[in-house]
C-alpha positions as CSV (number, residue, x, y, z in Angstrom):
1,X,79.5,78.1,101.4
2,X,79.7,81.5,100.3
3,X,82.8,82.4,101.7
4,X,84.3,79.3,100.0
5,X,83.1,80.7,96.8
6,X,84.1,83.6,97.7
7,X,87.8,82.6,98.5
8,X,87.7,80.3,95.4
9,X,87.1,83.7,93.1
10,X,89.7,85.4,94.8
11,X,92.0,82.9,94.3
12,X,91.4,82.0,90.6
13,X,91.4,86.3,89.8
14,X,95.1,86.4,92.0
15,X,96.2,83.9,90.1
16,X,95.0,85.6,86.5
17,X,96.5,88.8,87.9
18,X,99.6,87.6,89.0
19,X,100.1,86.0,86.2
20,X,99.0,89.4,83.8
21,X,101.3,91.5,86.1
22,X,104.1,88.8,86.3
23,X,106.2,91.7,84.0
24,X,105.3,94.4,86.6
25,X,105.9,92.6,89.4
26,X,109.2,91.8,88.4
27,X,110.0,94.9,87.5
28,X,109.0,96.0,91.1
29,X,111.1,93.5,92.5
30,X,114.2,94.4,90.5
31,X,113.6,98.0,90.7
32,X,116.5,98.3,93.4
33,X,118.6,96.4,90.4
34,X,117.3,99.0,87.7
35,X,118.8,102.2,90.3
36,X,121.7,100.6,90.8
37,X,122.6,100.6,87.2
């Protein structure tokens, strides 16, 4: 049961995360894009 809560936590905080570093995370993913121009 614990570990449910556990995974539960994690998933709720990735998902608040993700969504707070949505900008960086993009930006990571289109850094190639950025040196190329």
């Amino acid at each position: 049961a614990k570990l449910d809560i556990f995974k539960a936590c994690m998933l709720i905080l990735n998902f608040f995360t993700r969504s707070e570093t949505e900008e960086d995370s993009e930006s990571e993913s289109t850094t190639p894009h950025t040196s190329g121009e």
